[in-house]
N, C-alpha and C positions, 0 to 999 in steps of 0.2 A: 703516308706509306709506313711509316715507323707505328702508326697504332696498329694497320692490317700484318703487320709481321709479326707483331705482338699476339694479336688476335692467332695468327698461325701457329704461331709457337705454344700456345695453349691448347690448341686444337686437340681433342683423344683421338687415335687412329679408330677408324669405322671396327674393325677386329676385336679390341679393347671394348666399343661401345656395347656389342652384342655378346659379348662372353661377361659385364657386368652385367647386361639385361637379363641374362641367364641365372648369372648366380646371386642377383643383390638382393629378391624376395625372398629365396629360403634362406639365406642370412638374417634378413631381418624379422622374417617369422619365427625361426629359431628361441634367435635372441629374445623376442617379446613371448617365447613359452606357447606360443600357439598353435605350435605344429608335434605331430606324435613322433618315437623314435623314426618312422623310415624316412618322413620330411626331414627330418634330422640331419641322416644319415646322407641323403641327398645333396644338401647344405655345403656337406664339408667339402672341401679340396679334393682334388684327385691326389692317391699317393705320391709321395717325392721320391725320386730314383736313387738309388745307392751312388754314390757320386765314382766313377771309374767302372761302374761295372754296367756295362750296357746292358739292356730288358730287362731290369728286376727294380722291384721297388723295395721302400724301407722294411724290415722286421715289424711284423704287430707285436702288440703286447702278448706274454705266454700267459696262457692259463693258468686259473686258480688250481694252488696245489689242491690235491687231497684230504680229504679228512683225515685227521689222524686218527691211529686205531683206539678201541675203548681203551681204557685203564684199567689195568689189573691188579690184583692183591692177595697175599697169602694171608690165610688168617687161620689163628690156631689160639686157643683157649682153656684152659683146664681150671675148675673149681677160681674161676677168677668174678671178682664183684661187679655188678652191673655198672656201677660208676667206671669202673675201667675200661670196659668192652664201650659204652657210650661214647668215652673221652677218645678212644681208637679209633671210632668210626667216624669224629668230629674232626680228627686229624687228616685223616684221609681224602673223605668227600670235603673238606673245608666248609664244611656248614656249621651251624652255630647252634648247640642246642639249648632251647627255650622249652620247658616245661613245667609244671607242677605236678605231674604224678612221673612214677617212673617202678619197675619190677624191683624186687628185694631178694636178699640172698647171694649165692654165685650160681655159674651156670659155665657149662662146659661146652665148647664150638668144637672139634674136631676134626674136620677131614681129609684131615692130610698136609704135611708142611709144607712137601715139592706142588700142591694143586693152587692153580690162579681160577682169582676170578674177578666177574668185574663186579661194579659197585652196584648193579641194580641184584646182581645175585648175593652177592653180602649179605644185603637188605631183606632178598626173602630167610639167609639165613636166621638172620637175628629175630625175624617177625616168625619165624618158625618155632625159634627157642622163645620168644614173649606170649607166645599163644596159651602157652601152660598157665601164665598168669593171667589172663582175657587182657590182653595191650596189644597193641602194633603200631609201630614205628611210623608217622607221616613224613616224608621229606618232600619241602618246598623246593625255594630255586634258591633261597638264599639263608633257611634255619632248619631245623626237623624236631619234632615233638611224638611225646607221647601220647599214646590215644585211650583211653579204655573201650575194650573190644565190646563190648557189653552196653556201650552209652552209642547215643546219637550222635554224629559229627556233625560239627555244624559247618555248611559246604564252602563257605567262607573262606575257611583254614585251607580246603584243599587245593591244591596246585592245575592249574588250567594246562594241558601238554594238548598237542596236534597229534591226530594217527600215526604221522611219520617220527615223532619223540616216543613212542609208547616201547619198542623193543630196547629202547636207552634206562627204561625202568623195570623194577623187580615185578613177577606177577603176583606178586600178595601187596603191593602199594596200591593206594585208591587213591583216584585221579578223578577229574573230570575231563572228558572228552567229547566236540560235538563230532558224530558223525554221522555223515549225509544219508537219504535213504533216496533211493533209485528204484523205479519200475510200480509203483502202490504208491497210497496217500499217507502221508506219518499219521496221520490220526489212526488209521485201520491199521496199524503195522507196531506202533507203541500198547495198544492192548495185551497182542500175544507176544512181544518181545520181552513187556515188563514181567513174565512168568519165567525168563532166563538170569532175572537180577538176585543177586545175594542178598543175605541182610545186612552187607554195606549199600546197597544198588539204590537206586532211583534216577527218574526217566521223568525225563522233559521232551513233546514234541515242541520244535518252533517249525511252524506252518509257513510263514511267505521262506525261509530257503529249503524247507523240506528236509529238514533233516535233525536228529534226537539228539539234547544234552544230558549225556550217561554221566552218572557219576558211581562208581563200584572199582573192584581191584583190574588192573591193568591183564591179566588173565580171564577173566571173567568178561572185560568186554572185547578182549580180540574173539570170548566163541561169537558173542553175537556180533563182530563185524564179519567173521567166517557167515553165520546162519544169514546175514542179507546179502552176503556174496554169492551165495546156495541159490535164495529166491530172484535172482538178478539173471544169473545164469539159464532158469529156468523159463525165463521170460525171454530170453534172447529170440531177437526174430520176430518180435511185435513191433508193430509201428503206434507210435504216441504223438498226442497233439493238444498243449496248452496255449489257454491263449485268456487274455484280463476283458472281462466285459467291459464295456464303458458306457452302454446306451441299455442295453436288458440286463436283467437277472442273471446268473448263471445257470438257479435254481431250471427257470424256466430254458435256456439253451440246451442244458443236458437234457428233459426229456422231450424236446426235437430231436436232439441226437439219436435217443435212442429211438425212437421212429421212424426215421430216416434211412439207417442203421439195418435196422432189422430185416433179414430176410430169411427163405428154407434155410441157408446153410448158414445161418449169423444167431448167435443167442448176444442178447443185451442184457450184461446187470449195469443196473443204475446203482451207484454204490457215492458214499461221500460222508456229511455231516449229518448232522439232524436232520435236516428240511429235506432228505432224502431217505427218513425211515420206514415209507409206504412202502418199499420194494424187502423188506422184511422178508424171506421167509423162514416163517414157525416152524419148521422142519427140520432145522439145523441153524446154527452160528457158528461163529466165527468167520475163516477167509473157507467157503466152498469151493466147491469144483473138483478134480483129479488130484489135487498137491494135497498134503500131508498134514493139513491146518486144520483137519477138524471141519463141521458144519455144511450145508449145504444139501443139496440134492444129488444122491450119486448117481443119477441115471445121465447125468450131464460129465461124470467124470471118467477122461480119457476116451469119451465118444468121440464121431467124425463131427466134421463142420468146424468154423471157424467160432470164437471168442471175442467180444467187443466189451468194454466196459467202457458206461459214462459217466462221471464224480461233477459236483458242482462244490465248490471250496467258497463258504459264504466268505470267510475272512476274508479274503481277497479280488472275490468276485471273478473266480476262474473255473469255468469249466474246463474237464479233458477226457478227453476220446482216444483210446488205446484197443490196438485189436490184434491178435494172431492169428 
C-alpha cells in the first residue's frame, strides 16, 4: 500500500501530460537549432499577465530607435595648405590618412560659414578642388588616400558599399557596388550599359545571381541603376520563367521553346550566349525591337501581337521564357 501511494503521489495529472505533449518537441527542436524562426516562435510560452491587472499581458520589447540623422560640417578655407585641409578632414570623418602622393600648394574652399554639410559632400568638395591637380580623394571604411586621377586604381583599394550605403557617399567617390539586373540576361545588358561608365568605371557580369559588379563614382552609377529601373519598368507586365536543366541541354530546351511558342500573334527571339548566335540578325544589333537600344528590325517595333523571348545560359544550364 505504501509503494502504490507512492506510485500516486508521482502520478502527472492527465492535463499536465498533454500540455507537455504539446509543448516538449518545439522545445526541444528549438533547442537542437532545427526549427526556423515561426517553429520558434511557437515554442515559447504563452505571455505572462500583468500580475493585478486583469486581460493584459506583459510589455514587448520597444523598438529599435531610429537612425540618427547624417553628421554635418561647416567648412571654410582661404589660401590654407593641403596638409591642413587633409588633417581637418581626418578629424572629422575619424579616418586615418594613408598615402604617398597628395596636391601641393593652398587652395581655398568657401561657401559659406553659416552652410552645413555632410561628409559625403565635403568629399565631393575637396575632390572638386583636387581635380585641378588630376587626384581624388578615396575613403575606405577605415583610412582615405590619395589617388592620381590620371593612373589606374587598382580595385582592391576600393571600398565595397550596398545600393542602400551609396547616398551616405559623395558622388565623385568610386565605390564598388553589385547591382542586380532584372527583366534581360546580364550578358546582353553589360554590353550597352558599359557605354554609360567613366574613365574611373568598369563592369563585371556575375551570371548565376544576375546581376553586375560596377565599379565607378557613386554618381555615375545611381544613372545607370536609374537606366535599369527605366528598362524594368518598361517590361512590367511580362510574364518570365527560369528553370536549371538537369537531364537536357538548355541550348536544345530554348529552341523547343521557341517552337512551341510561336504563333500569328507571338514573335520568338532566341537570344542568350554564344551557342545562340544563329538567331543573329545582320540588320541590326544590339537590344531590337520598339525601345531605344538601337539594332533590330523596325517593322517589329511598337507593332500589335505579343513578344516571347527564349535565352539558354550555358553557365548554368538555364533556360528562360519571358513574354508580353
Amino acid at each position: 500500500m505504501g509503494q502504490r501511494r507512492g506510485s500516486q503521489a508521482r502520478a502527472v495529472p492527465f492535463w499536465k501530460l498533454l500540455k507537455l505533449r504539446k509543448w516538449l518537441p518545439g522545445i526541444l527542436a528549438a533547442a537542437a537549432g532545427l526549427t526556423g524562426p515561426v517553429d520558434r516562435a511557437l515554442a515559447q510560452p504563452a505571455p505572462m499577465s500583468v500580475p493585478g491587472v486583469p486581460g493584459t499581458v506583459a510589455p514587448v520589447a520597444p523598438a529599435a530607435a531610429p537612425a540618427a540623422p547624417a553628421k554635418t560640417v561647416s567648412i571654410h578655407f582661404e589660401k590654407a595648405g593641403w596638409d591642413e585641409v587633409l588633417d581637418w578632414y581626418s578629424k572629422e570623418t575619424g579616418l586615418t590618412l594613408i598615402t604617398t602622393v597628395k596636391p601641393t600648394g593652398t587652395v581655398a574652399i568657401k561657401p559659406g560659414k553659416d552652410r552645413k554639410f555632410t561628409i559625403g559632400e565635403v568629399t565631393d568638395l575637396i575632390n572638386e578642388a583636387m581635380m585641378q591637380q588630376k587626384f581624388i580623394l578615396i575613403r575606405r571604411h577605415m583610412t582615405f588616400f590619395i589617388q592620381p586621377s590620371d593612373e589606374k586604381i587598382d580595385p582592391t583599394l576600393l571600398p565595397r558599399v550596398t545600393l542602400s550605403e551609396l547616398p551616405e557617399r559623395g558622388r565623385t567617390e568610386i565605390v564598388q557596388v553589385v547591382v542586380p539586373v532584372e527583366g534581360m540576361v546580364v550578358e546582353d545588358a553589360t554590353e550597352e550599359l558599359k557605354k554609360l561608365l567613366t574613365p574611373f568605371g568598369t563592369m563585371v557580369p556575375l551570371t548565376k545571381p544576375n546581376a553586375l559588379l560596377i565599379q565607378d563614382t557613386v554618381g555615375n552609377i545611381a544613372r545607370i541603376q536609374k537606366t535599369l529601373d527605366e528598362i524594368v519598368d518598361r517590361t512590367k507586365g511580362s510574364d518570365s520563367l527560369n528553370h536549371v536543366c538537369e537531364y537536357r541541354r538548355a541550348q536544345e530546351i530554348a529552341e523547343v521553346l521557341k517552337t512551341l511558342m510561336s504563333d500569328a500573334t507571338t514573335r520568338i527571339d532566341v537570344t542568350g550566349t554564344q551557342q545562340m548566335q544563329q538567331s543573329f540578325d545582320p540588320r541590326g544589333g544590339g537590344w531590337g525591337g520598339g525601345g531605344n537600344w538601337g539594332g533590330g528590325d523596325p517593322r517589329w517595333g511598337g507593332g500589335p501581337g505579343a513578344v516571347a523571348t527564349s535565352a539558354a545560359d550555358r553557365a548554368v544550364n538555364n533556360p528562360s521564357a519571358a513574354g508580353a
